[in-house]
PyMOL Python script that loads the backbone (N, CA, C, O; Angstrom):
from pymol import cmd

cmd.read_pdbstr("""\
ATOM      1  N   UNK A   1      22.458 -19.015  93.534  1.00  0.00           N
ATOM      2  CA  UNK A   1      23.156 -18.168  92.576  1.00  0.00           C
ATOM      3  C   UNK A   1      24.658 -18.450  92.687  1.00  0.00           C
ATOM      4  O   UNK A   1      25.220 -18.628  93.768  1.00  0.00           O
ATOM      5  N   UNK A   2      25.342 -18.481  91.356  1.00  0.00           N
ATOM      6  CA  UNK A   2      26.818 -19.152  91.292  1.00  0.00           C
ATOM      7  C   UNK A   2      27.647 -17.519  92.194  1.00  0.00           C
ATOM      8  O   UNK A   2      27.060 -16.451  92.365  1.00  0.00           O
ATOM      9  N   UNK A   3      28.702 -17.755  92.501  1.00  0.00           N
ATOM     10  CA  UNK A   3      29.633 -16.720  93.446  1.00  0.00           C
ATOM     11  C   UNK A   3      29.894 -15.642  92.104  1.00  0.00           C
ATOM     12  O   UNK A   3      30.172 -16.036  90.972  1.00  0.00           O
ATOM     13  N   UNK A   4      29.747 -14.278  92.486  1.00  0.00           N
ATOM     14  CA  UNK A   4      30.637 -13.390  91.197  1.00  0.00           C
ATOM     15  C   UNK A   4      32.121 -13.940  90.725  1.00  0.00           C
ATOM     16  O   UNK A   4      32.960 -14.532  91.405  1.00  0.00           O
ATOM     17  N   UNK A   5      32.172 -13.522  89.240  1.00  0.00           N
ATOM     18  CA  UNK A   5      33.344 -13.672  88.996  1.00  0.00           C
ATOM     19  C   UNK A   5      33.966 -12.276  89.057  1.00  0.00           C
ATOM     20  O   UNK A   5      33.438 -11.166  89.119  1.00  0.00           O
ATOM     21  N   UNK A   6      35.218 -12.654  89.023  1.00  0.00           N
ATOM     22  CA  UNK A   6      36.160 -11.212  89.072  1.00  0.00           C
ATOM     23  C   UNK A   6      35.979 -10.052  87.870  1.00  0.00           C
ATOM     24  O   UNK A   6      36.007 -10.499  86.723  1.00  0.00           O
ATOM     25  N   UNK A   7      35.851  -9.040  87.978  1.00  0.00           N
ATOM     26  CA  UNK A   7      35.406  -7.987  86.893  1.00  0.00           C
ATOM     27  C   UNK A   7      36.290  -8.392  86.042  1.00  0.00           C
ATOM     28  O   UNK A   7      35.896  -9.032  85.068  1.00  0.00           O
ATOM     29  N   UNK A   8      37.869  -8.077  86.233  1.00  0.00           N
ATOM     30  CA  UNK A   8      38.463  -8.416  85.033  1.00  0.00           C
ATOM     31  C   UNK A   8      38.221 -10.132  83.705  1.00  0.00           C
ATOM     32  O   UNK A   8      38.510 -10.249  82.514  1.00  0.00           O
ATOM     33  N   UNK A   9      37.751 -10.875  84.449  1.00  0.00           N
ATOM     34  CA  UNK A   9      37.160 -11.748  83.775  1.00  0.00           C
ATOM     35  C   UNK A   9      35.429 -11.344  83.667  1.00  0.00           C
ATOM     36  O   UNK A   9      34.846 -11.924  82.751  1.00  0.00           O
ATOM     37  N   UNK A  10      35.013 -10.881  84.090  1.00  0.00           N
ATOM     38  CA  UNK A  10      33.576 -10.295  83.596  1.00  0.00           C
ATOM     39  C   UNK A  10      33.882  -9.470  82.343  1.00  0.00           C
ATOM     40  O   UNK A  10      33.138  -9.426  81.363  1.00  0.00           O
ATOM     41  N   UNK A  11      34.828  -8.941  82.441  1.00  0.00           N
ATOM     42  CA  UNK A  11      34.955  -7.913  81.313  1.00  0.00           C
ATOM     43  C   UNK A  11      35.261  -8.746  80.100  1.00  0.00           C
ATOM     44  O   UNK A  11      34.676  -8.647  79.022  1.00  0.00           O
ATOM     45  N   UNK A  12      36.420  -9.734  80.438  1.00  0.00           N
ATOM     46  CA  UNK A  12      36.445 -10.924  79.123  1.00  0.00           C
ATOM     47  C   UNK A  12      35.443 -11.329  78.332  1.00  0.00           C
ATOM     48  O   UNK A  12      35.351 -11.215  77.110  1.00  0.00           O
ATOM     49  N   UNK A  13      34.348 -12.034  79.457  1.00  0.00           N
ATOM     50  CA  UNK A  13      33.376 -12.501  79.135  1.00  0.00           C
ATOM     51  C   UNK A  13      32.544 -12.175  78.060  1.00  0.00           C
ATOM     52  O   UNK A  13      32.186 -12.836  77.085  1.00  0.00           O
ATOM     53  N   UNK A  14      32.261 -10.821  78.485  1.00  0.00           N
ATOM     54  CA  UNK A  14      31.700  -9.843  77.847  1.00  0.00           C
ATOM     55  C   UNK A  14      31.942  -9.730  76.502  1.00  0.00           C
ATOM     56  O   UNK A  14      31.238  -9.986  75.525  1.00  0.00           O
ATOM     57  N   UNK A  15      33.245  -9.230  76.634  1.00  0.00           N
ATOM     58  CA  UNK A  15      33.894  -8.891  75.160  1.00  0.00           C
ATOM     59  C   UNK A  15      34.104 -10.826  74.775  1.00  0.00           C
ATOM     60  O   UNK A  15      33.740 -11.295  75.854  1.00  0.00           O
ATOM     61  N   UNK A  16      34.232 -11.253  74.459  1.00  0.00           N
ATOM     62  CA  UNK A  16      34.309 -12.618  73.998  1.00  0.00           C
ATOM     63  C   UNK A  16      32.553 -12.180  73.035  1.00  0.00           C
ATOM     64  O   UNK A  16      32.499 -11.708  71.899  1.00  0.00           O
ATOM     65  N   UNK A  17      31.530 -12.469  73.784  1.00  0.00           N
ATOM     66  CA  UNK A  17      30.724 -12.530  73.619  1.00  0.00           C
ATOM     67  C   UNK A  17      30.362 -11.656  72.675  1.00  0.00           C
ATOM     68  O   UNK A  17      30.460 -12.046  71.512  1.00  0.00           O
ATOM     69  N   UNK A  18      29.890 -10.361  72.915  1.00  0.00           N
ATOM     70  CA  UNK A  18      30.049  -9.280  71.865  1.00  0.00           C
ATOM     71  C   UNK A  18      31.279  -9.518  70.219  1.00  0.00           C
ATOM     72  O   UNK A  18      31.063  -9.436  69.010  1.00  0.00           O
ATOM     73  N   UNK A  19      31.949  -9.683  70.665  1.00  0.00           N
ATOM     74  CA  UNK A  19      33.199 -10.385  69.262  1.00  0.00           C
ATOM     75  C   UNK A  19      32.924 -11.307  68.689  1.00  0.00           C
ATOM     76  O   UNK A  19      33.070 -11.376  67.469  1.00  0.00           O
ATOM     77  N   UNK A  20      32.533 -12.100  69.287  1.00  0.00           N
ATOM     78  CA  UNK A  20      31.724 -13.608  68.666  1.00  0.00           C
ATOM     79  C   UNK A  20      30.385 -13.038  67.917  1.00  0.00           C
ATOM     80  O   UNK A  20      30.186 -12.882  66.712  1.00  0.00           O
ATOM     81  N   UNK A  21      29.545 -12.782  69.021  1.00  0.00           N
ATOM     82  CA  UNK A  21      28.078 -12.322  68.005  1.00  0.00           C
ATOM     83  C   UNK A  21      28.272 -11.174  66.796  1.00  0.00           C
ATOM     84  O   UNK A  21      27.524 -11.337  65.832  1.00  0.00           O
ATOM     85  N   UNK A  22      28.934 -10.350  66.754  1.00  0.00           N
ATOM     86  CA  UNK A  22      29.506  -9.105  66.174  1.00  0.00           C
ATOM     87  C   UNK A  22      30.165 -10.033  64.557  1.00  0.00           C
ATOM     88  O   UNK A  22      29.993  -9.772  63.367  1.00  0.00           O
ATOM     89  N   UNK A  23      31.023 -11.277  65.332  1.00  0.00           N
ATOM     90  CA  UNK A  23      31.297 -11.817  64.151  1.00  0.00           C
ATOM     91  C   UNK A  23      30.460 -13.175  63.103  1.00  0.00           C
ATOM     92  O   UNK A  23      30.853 -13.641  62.033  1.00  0.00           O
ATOM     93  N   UNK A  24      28.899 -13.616  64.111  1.00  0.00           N
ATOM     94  CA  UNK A  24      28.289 -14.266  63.740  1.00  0.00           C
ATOM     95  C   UNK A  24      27.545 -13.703  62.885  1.00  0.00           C
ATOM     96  O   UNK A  24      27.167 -14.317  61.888  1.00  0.00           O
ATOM     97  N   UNK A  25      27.126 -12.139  63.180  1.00  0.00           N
ATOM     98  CA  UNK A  25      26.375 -11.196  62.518  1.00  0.00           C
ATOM     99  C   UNK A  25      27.108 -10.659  60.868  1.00  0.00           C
ATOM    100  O   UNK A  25      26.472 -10.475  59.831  1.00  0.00           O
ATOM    101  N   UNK A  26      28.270 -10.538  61.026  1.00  0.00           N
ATOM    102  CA  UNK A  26      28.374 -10.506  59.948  1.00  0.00           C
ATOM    103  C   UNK A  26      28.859 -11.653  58.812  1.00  0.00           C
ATOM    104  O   UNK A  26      28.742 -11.550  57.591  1.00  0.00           O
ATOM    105  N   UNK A  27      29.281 -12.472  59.365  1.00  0.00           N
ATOM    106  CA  UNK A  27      28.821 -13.511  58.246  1.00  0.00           C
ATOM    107  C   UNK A  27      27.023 -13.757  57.846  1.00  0.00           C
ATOM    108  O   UNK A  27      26.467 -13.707  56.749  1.00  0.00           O
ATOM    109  N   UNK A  28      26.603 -13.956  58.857  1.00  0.00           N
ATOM    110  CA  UNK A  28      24.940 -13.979  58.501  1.00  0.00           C
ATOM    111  C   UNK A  28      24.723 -13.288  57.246  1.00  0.00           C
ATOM    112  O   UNK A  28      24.003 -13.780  56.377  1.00  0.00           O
ATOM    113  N   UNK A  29      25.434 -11.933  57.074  1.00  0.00           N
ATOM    114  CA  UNK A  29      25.043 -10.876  56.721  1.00  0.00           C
ATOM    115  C   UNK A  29      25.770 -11.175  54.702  1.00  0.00           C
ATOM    116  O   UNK A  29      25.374 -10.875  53.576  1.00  0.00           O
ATOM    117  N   UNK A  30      26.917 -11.879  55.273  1.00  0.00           N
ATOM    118  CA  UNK A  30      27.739 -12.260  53.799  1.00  0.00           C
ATOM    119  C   UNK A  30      26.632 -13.210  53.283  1.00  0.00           C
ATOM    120  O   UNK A  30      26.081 -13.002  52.203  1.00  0.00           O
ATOM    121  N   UNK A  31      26.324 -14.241  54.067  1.00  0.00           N
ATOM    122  CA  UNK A  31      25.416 -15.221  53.605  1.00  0.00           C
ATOM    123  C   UNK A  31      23.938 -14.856  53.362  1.00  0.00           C
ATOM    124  O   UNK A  31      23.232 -15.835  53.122  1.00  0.00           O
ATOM    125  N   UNK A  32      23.335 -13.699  53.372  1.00  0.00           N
ATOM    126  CA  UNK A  32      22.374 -13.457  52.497  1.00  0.00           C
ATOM    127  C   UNK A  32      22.378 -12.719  51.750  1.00  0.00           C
ATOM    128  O   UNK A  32      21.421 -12.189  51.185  1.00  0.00           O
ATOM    129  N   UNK A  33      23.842 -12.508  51.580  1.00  0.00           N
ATOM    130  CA  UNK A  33      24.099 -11.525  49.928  1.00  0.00           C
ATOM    131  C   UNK A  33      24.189 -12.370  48.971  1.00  0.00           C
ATOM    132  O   UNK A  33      24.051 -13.590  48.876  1.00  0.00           O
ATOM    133  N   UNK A  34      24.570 -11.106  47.927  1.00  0.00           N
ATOM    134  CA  UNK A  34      24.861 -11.977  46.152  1.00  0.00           C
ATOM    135  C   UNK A  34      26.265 -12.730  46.190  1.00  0.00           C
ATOM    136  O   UNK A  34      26.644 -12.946  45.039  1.00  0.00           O
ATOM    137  N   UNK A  35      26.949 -13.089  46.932  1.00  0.00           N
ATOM    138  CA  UNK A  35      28.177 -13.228  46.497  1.00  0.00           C
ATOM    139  C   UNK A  35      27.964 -15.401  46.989  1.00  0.00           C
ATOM    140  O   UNK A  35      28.182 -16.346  46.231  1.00  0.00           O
ATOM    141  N   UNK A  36      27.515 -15.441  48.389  1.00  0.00           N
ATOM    142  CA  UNK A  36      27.195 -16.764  48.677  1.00  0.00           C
ATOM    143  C   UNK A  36      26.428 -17.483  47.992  1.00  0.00           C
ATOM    144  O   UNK A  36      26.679 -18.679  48.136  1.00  0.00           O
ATOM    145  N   UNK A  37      25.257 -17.171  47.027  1.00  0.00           N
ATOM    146  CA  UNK A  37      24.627 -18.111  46.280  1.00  0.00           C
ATOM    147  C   UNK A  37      25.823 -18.568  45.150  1.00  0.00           C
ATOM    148  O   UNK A  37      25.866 -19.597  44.475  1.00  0.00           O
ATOM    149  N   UNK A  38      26.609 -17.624  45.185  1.00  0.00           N
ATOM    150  CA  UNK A  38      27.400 -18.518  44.021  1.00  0.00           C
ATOM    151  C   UNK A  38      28.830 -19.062  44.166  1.00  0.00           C
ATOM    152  O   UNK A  38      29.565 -19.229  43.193  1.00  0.00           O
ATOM    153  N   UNK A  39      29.215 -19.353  45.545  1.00  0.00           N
ATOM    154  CA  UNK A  39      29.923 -20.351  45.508  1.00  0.00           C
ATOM    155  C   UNK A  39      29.823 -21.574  45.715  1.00  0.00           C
ATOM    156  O   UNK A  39      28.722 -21.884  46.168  1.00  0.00           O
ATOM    157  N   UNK A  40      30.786 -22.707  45.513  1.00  0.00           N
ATOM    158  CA  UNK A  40      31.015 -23.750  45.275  1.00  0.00           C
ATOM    159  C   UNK A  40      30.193 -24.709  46.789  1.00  0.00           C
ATOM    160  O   UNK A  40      30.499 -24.278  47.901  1.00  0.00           O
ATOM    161  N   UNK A  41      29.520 -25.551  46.746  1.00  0.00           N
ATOM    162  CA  UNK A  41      28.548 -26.199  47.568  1.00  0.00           C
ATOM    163  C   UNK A  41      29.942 -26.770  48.590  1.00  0.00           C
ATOM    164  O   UNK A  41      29.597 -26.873  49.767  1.00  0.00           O
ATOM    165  N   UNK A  42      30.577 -26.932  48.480  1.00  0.00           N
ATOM    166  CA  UNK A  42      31.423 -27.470  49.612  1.00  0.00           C
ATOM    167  C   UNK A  42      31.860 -26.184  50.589  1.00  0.00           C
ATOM    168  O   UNK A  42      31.921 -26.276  51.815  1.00  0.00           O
ATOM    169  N   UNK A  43      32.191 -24.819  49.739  1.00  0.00           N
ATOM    170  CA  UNK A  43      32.477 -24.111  50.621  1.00  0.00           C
ATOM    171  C   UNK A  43      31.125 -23.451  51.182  1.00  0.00           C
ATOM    172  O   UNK A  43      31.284 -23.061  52.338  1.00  0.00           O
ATOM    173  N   UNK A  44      30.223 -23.290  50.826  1.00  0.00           N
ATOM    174  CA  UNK A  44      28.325 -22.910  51.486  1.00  0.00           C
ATOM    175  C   UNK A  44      28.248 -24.136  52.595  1.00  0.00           C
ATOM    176  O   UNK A  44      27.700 -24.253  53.692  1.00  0.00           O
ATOM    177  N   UNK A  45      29.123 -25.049  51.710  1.00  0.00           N
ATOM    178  CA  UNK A  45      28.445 -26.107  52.947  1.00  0.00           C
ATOM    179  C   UNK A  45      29.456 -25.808  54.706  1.00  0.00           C
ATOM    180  O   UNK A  45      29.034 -25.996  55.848  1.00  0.00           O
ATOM    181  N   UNK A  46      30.698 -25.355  54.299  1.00  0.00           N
ATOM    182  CA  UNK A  46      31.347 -24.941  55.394  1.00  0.00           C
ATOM    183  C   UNK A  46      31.414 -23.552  55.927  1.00  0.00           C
ATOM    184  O   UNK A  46      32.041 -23.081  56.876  1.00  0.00           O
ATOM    185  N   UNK A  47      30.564 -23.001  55.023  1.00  0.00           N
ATOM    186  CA  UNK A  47      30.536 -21.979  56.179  1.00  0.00           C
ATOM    187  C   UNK A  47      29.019 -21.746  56.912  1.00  0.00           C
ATOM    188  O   UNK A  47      28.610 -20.952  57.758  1.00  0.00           O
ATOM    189  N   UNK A  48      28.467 -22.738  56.225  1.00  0.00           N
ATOM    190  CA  UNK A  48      26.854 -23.150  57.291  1.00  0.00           C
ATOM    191  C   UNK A  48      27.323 -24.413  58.442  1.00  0.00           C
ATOM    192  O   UNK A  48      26.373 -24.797  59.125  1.00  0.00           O
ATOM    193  N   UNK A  49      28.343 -24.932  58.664  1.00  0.00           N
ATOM    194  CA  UNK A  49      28.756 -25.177  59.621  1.00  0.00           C
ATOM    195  C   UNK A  49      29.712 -24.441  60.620  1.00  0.00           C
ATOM    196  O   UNK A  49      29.723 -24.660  61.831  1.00  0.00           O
ATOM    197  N   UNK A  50      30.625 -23.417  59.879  1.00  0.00           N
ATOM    198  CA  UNK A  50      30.711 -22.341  60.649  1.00  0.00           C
ATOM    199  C   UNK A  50      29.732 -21.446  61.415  1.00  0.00           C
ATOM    200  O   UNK A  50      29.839 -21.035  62.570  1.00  0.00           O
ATOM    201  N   UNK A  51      28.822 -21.249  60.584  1.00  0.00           N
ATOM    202  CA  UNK A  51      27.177 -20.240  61.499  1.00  0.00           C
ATOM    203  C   UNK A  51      26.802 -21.170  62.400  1.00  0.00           C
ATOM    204  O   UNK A  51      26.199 -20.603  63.311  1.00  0.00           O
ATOM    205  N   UNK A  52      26.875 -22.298  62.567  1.00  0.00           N
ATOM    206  CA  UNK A  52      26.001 -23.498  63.680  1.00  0.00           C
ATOM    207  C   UNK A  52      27.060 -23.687  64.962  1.00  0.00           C
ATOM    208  O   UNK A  52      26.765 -23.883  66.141  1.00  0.00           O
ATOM    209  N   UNK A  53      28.415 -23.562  64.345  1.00  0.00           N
ATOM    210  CA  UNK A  53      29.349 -23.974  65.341  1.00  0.00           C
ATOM    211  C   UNK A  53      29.210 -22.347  66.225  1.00  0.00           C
ATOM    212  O   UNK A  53      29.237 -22.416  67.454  1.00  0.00           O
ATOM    213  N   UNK A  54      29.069 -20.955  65.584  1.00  0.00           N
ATOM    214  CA  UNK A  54      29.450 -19.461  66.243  1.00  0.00           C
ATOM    215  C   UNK A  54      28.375 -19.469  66.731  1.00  0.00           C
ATOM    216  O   UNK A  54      28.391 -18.974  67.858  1.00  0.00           O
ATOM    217  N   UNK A  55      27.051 -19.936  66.282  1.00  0.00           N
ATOM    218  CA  UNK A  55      25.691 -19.552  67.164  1.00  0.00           C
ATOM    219  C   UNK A  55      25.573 -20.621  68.527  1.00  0.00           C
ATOM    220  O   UNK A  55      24.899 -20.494  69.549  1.00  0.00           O
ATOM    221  N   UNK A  56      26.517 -21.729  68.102  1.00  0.00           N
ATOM    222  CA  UNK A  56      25.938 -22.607  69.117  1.00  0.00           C
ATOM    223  C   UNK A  56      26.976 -21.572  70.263  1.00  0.00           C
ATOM    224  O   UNK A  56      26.434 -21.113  71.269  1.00  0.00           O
ATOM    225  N   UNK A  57      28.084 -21.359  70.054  1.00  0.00           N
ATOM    226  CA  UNK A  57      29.529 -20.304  71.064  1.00  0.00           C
ATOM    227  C   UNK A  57      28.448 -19.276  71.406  1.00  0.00           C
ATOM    228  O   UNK A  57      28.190 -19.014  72.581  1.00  0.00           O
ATOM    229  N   UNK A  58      28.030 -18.893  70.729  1.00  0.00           N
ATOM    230  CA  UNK A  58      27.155 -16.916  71.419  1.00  0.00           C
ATOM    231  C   UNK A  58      26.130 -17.659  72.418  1.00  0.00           C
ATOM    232  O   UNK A  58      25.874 -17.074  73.470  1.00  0.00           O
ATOM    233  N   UNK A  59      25.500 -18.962  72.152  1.00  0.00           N
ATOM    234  CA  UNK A  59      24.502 -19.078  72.997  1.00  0.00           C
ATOM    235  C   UNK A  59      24.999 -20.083  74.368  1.00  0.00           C
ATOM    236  O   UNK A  59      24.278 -20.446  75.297  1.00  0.00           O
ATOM    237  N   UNK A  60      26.212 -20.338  74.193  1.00  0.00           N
ATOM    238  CA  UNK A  60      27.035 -21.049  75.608  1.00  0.00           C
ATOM    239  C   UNK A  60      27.961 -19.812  76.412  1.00  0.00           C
ATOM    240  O   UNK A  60      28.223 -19.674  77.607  1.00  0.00           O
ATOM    241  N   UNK A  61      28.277 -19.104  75.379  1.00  0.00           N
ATOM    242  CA  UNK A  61      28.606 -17.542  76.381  1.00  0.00           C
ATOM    243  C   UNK A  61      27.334 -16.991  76.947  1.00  0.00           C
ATOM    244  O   UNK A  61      27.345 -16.373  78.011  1.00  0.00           O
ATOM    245  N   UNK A  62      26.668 -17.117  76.532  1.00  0.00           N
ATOM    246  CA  UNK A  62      25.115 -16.179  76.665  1.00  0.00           C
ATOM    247  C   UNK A  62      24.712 -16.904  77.959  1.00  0.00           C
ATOM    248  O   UNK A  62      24.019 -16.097  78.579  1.00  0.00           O
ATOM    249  N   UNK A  63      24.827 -18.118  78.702  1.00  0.00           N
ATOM    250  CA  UNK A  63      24.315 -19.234  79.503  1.00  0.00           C
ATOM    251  C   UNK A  63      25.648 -18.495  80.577  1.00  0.00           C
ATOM    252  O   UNK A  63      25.443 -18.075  81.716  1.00  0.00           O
ATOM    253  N   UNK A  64      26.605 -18.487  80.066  1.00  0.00           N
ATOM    254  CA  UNK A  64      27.458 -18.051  81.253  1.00  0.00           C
ATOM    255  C   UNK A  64      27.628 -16.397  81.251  1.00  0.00           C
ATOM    256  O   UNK A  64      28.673 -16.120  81.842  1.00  0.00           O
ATOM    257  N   UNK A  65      27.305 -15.841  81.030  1.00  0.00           N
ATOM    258  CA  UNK A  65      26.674 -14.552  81.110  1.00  0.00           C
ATOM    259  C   UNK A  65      26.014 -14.408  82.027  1.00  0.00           C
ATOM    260  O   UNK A  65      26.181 -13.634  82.970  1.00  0.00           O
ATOM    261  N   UNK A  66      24.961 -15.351  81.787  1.00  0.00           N
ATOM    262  CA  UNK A  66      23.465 -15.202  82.933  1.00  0.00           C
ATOM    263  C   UNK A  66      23.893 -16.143  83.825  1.00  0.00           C
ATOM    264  O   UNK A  66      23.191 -15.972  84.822  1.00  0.00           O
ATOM    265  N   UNK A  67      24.740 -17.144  84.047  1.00  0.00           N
ATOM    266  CA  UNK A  67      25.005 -17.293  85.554  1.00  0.00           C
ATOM    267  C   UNK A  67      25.776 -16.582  86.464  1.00  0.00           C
ATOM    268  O   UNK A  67      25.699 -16.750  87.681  1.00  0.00           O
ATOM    269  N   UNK A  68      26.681 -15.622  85.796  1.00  0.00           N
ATOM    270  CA  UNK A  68      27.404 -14.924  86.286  1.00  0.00           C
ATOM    271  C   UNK A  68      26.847 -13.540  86.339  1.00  0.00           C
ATOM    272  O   UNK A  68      27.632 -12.599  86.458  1.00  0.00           O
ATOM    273  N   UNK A  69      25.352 -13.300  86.249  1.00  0.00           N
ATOM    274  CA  UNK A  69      24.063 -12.054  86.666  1.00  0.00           C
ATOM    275  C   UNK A  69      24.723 -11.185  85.783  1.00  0.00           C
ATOM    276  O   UNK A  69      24.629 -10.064  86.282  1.00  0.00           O
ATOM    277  N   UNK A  70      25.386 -11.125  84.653  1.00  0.00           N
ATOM    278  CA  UNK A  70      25.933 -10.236  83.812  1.00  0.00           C
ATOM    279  C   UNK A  70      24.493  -9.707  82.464  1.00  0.00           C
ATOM    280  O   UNK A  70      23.846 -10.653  82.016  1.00  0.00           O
ATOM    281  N   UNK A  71      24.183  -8.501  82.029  1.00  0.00           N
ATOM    282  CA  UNK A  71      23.496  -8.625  80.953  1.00  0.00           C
ATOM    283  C   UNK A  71      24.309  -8.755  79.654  1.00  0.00           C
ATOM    284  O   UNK A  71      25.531  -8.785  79.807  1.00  0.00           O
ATOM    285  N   UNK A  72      23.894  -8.827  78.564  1.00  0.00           N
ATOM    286  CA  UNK A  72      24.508  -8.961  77.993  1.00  0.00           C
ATOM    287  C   UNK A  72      24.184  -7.591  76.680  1.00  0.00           C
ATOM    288  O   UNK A  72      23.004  -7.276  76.526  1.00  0.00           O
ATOM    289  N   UNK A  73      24.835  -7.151  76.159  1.00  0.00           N
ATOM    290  CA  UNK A  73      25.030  -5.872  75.950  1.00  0.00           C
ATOM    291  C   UNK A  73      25.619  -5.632  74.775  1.00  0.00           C
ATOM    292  O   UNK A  73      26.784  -6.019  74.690  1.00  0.00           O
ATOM    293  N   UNK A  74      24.901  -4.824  73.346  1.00  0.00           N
ATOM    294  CA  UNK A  74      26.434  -5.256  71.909  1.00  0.00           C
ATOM    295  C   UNK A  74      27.138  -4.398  72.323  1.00  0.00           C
ATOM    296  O   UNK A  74      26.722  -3.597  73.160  1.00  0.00           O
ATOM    297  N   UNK A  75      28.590  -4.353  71.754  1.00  0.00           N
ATOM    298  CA  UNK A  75      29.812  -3.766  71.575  1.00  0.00           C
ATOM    299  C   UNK A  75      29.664  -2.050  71.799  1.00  0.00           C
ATOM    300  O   UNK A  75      29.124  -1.472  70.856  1.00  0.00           O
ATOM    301  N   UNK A  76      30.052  -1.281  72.845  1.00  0.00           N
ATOM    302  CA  UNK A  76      29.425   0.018  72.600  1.00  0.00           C
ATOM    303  C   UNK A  76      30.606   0.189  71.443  1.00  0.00           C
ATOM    304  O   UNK A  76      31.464  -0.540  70.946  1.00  0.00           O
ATOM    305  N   UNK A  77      30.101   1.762  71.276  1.00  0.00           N
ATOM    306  CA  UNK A  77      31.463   2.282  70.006  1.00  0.00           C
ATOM    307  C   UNK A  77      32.256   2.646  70.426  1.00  0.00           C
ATOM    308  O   UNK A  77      33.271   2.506  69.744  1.00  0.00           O
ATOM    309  N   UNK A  78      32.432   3.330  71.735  1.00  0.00           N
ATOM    310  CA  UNK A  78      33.513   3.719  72.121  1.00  0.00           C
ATOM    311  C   UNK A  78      33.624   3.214  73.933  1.00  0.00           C
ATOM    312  O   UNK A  78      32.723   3.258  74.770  1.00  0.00           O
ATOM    313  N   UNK A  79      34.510   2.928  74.038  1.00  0.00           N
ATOM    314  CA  UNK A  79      34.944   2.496  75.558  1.00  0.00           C
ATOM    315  C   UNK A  79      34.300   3.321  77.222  1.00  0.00           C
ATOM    316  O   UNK A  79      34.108   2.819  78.330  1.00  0.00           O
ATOM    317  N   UNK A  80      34.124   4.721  76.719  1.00  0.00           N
ATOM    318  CA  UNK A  80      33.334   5.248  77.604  1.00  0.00           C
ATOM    319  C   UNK A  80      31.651   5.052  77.601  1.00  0.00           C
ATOM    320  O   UNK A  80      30.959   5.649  78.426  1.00  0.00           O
ATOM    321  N   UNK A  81      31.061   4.132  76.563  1.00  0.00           N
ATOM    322  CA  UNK A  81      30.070   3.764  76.982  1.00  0.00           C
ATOM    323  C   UNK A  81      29.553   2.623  77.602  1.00  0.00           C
ATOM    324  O   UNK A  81      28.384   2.302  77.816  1.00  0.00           O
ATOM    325  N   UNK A  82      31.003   1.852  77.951  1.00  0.00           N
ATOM    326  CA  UNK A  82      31.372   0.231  78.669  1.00  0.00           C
ATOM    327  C   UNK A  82      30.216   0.807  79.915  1.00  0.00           C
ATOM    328  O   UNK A  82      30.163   1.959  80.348  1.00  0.00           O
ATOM    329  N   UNK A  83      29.542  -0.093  80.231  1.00  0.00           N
ATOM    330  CA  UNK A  83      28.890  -0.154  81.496  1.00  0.00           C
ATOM    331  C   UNK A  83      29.765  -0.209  82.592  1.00  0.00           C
ATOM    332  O   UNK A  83      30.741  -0.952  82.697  1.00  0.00           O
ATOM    333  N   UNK A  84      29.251   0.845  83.622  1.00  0.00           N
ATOM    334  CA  UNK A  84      30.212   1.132  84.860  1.00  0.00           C
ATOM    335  C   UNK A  84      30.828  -0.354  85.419  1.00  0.00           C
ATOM    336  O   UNK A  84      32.033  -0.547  85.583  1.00  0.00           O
ATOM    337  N   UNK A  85      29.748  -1.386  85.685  1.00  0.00           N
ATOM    338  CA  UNK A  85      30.299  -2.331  86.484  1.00  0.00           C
ATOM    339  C   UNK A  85      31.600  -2.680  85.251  1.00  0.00           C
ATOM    340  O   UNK A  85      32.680  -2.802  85.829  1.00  0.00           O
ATOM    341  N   UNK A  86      31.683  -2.809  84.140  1.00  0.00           N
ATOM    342  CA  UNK A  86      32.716  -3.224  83.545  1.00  0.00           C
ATOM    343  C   UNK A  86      34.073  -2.707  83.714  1.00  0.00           C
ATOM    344  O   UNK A  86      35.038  -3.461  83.592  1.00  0.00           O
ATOM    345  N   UNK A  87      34.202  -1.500  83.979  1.00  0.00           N
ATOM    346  CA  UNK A  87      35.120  -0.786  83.619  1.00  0.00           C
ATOM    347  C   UNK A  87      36.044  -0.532  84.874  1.00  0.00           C
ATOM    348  O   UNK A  87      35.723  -0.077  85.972  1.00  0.00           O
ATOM    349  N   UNK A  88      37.682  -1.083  84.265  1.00  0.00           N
ATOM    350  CA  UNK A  88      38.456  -1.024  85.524  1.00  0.00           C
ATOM    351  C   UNK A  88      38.807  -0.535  86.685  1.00  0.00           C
ATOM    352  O   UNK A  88      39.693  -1.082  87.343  1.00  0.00           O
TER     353      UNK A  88
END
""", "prot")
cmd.dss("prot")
cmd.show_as("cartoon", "prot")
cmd.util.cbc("prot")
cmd.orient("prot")
C-alpha cells in the first residue's frame, strides 16, 4: 500500500475530483438535450472530445483516489457534510 498523503492534499484530491465529475456530468447532461443536436458538427465534434478527454481525468483521479485508500464521494452541499477525515 502507497504511504498516506497529507490531508490537506487529500482534501485537493478530492475536490479536484468531485469538480471534474460534477463538471463531466453536466455537460453529459447539455449533450443529451435539444440544444446539441443542432449545432454545427465541428463544434459536437469538440465537445465529444472534451467528454473523452474529462472522463478519461475523473477516471485517472479515481486510480489515485484508490491508491491513496481515499473513497470517493460527490460534492456534499454544504461543507459540514465533508467527511471527518477531510476536514481541517
Amino acid at each position: 500500500m502507497p504511504p498516506p498523503i497529507p490531508a490537506d492534499a487529500a482534501q485537493r484530491l478530492l475536490a479536484e475530483t468531485q469538480e471534474t465529475a460534477t463538471r463531466l456530468n453536466k455537460l453529459n447532461a447539455f449533450m443529451g438535450g435539444d440544444i446539441f443536436p443542432t449545432l454545427a458538427r465541428e463544434d459536437k465534434d469538440l465537445l465529444y472530445e472534451q467528454q473523452r478527454t474529462m472522463s478519461t481525468l475523473v477516471q485517472i483521479l479515481g486510480k489515485r483516489l484508490e491508491r491513496a485508500n481515499l473513497p470517493f464521494t460527490h460534492a456534499p452541499s454544504t461543507p459540514a457534510e465533508a467527511p471527518a477525515s477531510l476536514k481541517a
